[in-house]
MDTraj code that builds the backbone (N, CA, C; nanometers):
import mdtraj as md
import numpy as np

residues = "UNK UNK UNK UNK UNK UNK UNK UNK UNK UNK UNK UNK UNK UNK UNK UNK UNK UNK UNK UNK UNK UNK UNK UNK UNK UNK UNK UNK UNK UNK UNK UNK UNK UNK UNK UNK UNK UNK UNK UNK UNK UNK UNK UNK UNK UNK UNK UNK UNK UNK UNK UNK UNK UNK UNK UNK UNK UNK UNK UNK UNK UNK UNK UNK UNK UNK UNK UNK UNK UNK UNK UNK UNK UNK UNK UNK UNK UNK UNK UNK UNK UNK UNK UNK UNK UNK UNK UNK UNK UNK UNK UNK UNK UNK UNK UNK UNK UNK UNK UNK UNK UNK UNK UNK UNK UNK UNK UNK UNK UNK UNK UNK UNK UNK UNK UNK UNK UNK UNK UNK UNK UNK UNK UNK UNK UNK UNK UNK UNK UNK UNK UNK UNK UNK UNK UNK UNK UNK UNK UNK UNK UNK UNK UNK UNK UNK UNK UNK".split()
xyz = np.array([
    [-3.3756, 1.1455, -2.7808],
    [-3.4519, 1.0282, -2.8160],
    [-3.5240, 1.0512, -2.9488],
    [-3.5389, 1.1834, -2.9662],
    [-3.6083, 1.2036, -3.1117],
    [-3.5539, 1.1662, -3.1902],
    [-3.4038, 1.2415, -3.2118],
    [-3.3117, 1.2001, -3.3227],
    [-3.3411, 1.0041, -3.3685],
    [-3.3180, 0.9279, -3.2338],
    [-3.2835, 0.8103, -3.2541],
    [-3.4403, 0.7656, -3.3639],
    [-3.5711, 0.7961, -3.2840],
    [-3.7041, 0.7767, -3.3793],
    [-3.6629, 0.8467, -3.4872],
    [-3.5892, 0.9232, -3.5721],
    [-3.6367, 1.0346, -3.6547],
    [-3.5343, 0.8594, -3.7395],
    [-3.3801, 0.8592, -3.6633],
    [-3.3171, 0.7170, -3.7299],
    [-3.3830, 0.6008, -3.8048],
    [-3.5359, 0.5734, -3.7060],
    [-3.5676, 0.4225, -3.7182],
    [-3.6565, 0.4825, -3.7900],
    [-3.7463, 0.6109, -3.8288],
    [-3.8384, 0.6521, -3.9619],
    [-3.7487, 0.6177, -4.0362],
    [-3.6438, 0.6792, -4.0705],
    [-3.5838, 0.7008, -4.2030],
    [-3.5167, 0.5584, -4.2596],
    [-3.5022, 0.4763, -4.1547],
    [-3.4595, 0.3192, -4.2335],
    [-3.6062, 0.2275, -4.2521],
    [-3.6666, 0.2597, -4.1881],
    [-3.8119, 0.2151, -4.1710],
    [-3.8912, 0.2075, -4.3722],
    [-3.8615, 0.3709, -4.3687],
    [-3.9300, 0.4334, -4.4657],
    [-3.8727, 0.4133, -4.6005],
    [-3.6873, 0.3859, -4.5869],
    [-3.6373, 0.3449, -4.6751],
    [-3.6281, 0.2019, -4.6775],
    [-3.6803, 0.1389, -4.6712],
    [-3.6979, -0.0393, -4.6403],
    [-3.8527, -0.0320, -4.6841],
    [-3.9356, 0.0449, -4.6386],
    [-4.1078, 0.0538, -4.7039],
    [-4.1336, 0.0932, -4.8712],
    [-4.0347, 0.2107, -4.8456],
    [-4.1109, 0.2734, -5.0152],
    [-4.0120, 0.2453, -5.1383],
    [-3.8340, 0.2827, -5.0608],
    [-3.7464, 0.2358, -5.1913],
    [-3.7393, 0.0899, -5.2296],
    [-3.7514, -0.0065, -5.1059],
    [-3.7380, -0.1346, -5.1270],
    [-3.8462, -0.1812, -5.1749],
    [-3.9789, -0.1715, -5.1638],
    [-4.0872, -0.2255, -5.1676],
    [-4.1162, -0.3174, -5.0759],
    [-4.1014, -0.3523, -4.9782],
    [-4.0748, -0.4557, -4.8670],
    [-4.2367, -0.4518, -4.7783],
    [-4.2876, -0.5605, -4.7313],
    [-4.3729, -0.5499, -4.6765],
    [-4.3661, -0.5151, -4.5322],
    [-4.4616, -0.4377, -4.4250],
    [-4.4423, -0.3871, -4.3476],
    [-4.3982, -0.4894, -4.2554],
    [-4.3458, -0.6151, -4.2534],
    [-4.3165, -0.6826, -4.1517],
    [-4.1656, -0.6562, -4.1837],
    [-4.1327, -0.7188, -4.3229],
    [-4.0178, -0.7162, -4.3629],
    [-3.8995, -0.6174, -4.3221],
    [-4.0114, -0.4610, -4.3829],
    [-3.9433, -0.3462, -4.3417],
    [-3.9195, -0.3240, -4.1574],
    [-4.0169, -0.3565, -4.0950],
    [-3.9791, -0.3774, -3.9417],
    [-3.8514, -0.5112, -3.9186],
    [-3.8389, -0.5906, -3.9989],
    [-3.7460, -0.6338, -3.9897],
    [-3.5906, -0.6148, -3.9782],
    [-3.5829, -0.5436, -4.1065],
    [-3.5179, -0.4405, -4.1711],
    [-3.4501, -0.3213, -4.0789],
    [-3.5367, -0.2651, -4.0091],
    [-3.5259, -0.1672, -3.9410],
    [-3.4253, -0.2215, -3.8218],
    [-3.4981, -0.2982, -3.7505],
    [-3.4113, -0.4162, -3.6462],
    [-3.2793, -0.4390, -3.6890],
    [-3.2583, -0.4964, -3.7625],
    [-3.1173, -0.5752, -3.8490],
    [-2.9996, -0.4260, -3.8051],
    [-3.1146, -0.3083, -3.9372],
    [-2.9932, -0.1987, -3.9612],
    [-2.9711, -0.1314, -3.8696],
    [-3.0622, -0.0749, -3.7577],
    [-3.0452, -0.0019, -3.6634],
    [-2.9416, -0.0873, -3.5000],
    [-2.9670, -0.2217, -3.4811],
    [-2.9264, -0.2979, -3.4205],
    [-2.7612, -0.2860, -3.4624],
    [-2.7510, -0.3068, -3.5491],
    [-2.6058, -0.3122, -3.6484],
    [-2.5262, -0.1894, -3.6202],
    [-2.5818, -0.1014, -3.6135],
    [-2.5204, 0.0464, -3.6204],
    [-2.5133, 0.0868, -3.4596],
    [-2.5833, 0.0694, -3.3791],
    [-2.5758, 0.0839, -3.2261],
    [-2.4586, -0.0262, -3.1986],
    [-2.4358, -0.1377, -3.2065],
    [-2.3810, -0.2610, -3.1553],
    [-2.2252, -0.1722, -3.2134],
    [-2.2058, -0.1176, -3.3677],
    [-2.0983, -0.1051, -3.3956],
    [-2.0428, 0.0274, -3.3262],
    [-2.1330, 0.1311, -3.2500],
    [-2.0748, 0.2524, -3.1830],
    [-2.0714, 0.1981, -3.0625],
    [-2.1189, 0.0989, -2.9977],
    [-2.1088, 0.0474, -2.8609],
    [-1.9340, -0.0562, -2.8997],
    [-1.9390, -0.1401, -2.9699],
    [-1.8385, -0.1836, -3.0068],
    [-1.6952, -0.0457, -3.0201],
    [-1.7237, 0.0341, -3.0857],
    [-1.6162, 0.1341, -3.0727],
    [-1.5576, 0.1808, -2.9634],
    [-1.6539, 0.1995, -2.8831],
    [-1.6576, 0.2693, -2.7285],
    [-1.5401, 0.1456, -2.6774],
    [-1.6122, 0.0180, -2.6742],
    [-1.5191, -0.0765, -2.5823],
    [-1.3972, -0.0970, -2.6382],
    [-1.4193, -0.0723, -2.8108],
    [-1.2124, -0.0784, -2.8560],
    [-1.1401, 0.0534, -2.7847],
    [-1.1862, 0.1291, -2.7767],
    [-1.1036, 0.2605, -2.7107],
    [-1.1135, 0.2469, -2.5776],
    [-1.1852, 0.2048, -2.5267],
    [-1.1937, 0.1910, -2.3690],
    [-1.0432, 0.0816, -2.3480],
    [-1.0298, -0.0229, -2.4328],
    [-0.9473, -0.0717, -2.4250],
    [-0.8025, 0.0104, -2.4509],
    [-0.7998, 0.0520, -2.5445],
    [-0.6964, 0.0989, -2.5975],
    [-0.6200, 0.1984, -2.4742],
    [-0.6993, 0.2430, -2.3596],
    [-0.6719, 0.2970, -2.3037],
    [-0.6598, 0.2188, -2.1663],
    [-0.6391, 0.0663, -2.1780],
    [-0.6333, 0.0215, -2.0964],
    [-0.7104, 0.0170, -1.9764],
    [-0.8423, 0.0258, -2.0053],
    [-0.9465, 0.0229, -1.8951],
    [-1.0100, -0.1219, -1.8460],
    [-0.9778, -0.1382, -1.9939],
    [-1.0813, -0.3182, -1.9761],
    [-0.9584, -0.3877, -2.0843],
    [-1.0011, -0.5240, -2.0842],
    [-0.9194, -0.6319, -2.1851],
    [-0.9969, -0.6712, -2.2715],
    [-0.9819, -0.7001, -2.3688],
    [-1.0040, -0.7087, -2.5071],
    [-1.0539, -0.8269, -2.5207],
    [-1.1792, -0.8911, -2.5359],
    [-1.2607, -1.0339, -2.5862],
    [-1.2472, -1.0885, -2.7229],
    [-1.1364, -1.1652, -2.6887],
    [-1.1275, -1.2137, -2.8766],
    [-1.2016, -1.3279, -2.8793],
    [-1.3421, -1.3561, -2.8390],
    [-1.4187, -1.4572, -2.8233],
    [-1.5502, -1.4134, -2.9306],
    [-1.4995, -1.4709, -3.0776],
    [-1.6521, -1.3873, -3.1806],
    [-1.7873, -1.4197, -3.1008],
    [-1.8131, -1.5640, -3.0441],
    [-1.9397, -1.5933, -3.0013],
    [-2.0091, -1.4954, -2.9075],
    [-1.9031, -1.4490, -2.8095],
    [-1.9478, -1.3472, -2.7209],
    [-2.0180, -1.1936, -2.7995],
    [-1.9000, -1.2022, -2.8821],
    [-2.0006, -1.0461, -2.9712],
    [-2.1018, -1.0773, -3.0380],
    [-2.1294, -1.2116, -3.0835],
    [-2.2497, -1.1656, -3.1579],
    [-2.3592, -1.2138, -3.0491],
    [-2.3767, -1.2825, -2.9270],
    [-2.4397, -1.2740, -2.8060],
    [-2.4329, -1.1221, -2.8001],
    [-2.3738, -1.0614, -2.7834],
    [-2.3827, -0.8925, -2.7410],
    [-2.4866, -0.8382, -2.8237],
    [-2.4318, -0.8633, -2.9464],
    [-2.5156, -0.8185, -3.1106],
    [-2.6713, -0.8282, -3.0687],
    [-2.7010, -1.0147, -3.0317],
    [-2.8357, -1.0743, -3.0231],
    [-2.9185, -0.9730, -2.9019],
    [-2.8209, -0.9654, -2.8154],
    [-2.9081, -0.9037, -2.6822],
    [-2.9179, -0.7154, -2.7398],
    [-2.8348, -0.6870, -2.7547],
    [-2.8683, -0.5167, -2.8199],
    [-2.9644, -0.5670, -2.9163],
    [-2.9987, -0.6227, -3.0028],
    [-3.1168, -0.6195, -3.1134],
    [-3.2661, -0.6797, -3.0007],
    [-3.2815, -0.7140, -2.9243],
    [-3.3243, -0.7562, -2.8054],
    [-3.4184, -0.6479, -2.7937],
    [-3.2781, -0.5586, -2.6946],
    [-3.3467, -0.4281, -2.6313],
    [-3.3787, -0.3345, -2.7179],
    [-3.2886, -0.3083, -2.8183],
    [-3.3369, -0.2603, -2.9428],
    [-3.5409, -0.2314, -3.0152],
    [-3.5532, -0.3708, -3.0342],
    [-3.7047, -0.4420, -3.0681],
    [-3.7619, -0.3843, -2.9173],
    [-3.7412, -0.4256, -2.8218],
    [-3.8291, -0.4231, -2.6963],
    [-3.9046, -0.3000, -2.6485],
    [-3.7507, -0.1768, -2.6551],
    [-3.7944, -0.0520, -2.6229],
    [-3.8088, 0.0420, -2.7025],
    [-3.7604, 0.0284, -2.8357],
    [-3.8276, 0.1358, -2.9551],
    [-3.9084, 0.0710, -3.0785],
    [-3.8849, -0.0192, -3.0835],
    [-3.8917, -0.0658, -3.2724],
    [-4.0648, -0.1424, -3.1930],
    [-4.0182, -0.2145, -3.1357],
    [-4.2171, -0.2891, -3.1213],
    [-4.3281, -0.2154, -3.1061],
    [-4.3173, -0.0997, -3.0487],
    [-4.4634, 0.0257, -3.0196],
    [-4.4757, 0.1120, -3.1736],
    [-4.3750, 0.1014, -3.2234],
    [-4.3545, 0.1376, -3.3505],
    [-4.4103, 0.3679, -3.3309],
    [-4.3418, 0.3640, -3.2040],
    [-4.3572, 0.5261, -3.1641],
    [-4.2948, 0.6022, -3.2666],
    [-4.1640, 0.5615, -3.3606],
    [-4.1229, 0.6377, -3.4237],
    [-4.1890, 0.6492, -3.5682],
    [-4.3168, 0.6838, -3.6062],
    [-4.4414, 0.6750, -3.7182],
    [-4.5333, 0.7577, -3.6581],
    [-4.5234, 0.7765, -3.4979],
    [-4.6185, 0.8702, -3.4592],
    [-4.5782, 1.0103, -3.4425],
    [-4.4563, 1.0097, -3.4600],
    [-4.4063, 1.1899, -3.4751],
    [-4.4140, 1.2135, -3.5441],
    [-4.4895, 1.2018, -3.6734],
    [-4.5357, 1.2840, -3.8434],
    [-4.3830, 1.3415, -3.8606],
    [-4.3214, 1.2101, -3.8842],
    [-4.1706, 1.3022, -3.9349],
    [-4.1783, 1.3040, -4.0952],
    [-4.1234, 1.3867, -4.1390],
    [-4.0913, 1.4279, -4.3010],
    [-3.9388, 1.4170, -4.3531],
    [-4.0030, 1.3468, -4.4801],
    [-3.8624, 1.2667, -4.5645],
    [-3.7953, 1.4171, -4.6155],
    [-3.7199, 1.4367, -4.5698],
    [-3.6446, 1.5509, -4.6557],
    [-3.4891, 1.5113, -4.6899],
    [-3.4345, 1.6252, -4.7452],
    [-3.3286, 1.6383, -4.7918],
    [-3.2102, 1.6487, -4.6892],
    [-3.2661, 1.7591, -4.6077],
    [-3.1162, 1.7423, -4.5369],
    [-3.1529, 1.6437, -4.3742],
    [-3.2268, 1.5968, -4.3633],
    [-3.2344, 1.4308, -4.2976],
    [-3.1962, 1.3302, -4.3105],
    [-3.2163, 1.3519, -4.4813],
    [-3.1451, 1.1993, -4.5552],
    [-2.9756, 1.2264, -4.5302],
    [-2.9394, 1.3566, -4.5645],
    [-2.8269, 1.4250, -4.5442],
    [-2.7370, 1.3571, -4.4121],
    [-2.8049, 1.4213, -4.3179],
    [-2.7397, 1.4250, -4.1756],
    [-2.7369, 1.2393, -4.1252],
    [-2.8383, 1.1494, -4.1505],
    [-2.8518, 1.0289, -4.1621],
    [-2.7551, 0.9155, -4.1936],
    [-2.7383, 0.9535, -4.3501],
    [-2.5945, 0.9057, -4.4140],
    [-2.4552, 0.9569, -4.3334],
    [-2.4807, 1.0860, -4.3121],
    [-2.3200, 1.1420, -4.2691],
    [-2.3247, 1.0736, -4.1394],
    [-2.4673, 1.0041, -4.0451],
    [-2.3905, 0.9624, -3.9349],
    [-2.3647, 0.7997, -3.9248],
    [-2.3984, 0.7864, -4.0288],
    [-2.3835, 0.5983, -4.0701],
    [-2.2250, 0.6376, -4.1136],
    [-2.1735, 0.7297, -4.2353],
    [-2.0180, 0.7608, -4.2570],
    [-1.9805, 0.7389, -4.1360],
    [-1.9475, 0.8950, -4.0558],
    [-1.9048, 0.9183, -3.9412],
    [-1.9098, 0.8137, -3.8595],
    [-1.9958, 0.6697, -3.8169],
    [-1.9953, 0.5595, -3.7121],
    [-1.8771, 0.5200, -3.7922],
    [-1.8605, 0.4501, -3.9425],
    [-1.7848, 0.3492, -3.9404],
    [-1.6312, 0.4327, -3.9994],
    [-1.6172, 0.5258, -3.9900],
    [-1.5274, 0.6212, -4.0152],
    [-1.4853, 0.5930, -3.8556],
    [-1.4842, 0.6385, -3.7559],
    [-1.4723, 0.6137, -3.6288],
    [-1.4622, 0.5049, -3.5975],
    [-1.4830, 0.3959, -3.6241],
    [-1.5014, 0.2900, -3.5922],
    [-1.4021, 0.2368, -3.6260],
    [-1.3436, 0.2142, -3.7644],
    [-1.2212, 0.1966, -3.8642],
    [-1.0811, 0.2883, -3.8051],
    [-1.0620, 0.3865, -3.7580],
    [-1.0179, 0.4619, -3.6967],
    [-0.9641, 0.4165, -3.5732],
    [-1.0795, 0.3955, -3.4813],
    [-1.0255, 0.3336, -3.3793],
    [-0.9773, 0.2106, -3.3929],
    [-1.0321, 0.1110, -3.4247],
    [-0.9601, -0.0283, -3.4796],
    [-0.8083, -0.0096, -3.5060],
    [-0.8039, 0.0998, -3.5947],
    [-0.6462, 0.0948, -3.6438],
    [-0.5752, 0.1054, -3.5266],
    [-0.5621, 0.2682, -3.4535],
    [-0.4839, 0.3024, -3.3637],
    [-0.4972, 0.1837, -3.2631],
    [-0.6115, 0.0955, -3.2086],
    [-0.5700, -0.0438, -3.1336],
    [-0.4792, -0.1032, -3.1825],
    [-0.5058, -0.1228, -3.2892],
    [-0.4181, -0.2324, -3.3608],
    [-0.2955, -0.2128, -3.3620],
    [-0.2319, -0.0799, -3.4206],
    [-0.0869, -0.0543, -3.4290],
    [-0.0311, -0.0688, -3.2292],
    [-0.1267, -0.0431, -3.1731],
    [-0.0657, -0.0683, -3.0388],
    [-0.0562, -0.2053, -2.9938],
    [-0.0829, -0.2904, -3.0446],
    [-0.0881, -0.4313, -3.0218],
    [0.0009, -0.4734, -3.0973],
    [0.0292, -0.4048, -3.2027],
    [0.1428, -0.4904, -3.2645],
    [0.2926, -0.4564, -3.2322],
    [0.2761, -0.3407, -3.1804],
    [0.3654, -0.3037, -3.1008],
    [0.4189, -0.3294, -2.9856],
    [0.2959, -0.3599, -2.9273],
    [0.3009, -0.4828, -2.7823],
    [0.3637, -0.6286, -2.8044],
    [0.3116, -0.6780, -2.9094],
    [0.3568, -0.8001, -2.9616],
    [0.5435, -0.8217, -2.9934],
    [0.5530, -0.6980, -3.0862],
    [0.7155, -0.6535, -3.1305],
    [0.7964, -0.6447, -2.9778],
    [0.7701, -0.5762, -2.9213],
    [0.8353, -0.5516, -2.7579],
    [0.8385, -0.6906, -2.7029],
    [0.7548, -0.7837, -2.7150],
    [0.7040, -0.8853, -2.6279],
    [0.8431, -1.0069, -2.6660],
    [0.8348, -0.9976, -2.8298],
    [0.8988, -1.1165, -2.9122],
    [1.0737, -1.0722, -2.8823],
    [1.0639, -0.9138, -2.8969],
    [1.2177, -0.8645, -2.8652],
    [1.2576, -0.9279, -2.7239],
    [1.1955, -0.8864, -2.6101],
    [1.2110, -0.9077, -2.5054],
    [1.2420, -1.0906, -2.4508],
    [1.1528, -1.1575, -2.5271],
    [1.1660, -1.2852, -2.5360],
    [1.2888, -1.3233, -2.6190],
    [1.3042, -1.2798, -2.7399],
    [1.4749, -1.3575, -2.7763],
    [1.5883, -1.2783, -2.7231],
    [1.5731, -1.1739, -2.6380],
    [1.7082, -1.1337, -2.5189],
    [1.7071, -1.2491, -2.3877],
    [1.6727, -1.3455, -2.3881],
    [1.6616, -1.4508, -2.3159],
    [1.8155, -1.5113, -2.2959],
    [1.8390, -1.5518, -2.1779],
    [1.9780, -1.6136, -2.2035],
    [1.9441, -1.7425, -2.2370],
    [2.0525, -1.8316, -2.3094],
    [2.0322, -1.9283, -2.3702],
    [2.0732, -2.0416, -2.2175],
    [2.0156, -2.1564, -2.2283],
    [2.0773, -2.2479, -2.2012],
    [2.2463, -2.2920, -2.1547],
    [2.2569, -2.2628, -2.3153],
    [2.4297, -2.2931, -2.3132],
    [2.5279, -2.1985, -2.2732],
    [2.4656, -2.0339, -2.2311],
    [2.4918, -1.9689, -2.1988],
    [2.5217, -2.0040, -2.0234],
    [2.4094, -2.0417, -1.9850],
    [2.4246, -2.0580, -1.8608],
    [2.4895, -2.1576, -1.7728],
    [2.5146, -2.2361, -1.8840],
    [2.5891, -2.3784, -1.8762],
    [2.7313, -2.3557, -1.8647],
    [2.8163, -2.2645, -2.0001],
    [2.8997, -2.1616, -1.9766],
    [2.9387, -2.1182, -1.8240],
    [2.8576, -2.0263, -1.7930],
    [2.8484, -1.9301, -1.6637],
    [2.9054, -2.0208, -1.5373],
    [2.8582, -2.1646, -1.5415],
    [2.8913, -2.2305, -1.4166],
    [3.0198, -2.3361, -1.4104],
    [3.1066, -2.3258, -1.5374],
    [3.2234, -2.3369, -1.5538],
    [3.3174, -2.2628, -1.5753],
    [3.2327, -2.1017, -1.5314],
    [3.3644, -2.0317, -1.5208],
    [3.4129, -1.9751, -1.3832],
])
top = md.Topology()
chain = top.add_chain()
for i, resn in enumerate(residues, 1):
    res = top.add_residue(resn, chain, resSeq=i)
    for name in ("N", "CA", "C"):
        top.add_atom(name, md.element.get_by_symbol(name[0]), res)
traj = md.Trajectory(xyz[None], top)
């Protein structure tokens, strides 16, 4: 749970001092980016969960960004409103900013990743599907069949 506060300092702090943003703004801020980045590793989880055929796939956008709205929800509710992550005297350093960035990379590196390997399996599903459908006997085929 630290790590995640040490997360919402460091977007917090970069939304306060690089942006100049006022402290509502920057709590705003914080919400948006941190909401965004949970929703997209929770989103990953369910493309691979799929991919592995556990669950079916929601091609309904309204539903995800309902998902989006309610994770930024719980998000605000249980970390970002007590504003607990300002009370661990955390320090801006170098290899924080470091490890921070590499795990914003690493989410959408993963994320992009998995997308693909779904994807090539769906289109592959699709190719099988369309093959399978024009091995169909025809009509006139069968029309054939009962005059012979």
């Amino acid at each position: 749970m630290k790590a995640y506060y040490y997360f919402l300092f460091r977007i917090y702090e970069l939304y306060k001092d690089k942006m100049k943003e006022s402290d509502r703004m920057a709590l705003s801020s914080t919400i948006a980016v941190s909401t965004t980045i949970i929703s997209v590793n929770l989103i990953t989880v369910y493309i691979a969960a799929n991919y592995f055929g556990l669950i079916s796939i929601v091609t309904n956008k309204s539903l995800i960004i309902i998902f989006m709205v309610i994770i930024g929800f719980i998000n605000f509710y249980f970390f970002i409103r007590r504003r607990e992550y300002l009370n661990f005297n955390f320090k801006k350093d170098r290899k924080g900013g470091i490890l921070i960035v590499a795990f914003i990379i690493l989410t959408f590196a993963l994320t992009f990743s998995v997308v693909q390997i779904n994807r090539t399996r769906i289109f592959k599903e699709r190719k099988d599907d369309v093959f399978k459908a024009s091995r169909k006997e025809s009509l006139e085929g069968k029309i054939r069949k009962w005059f012979e």
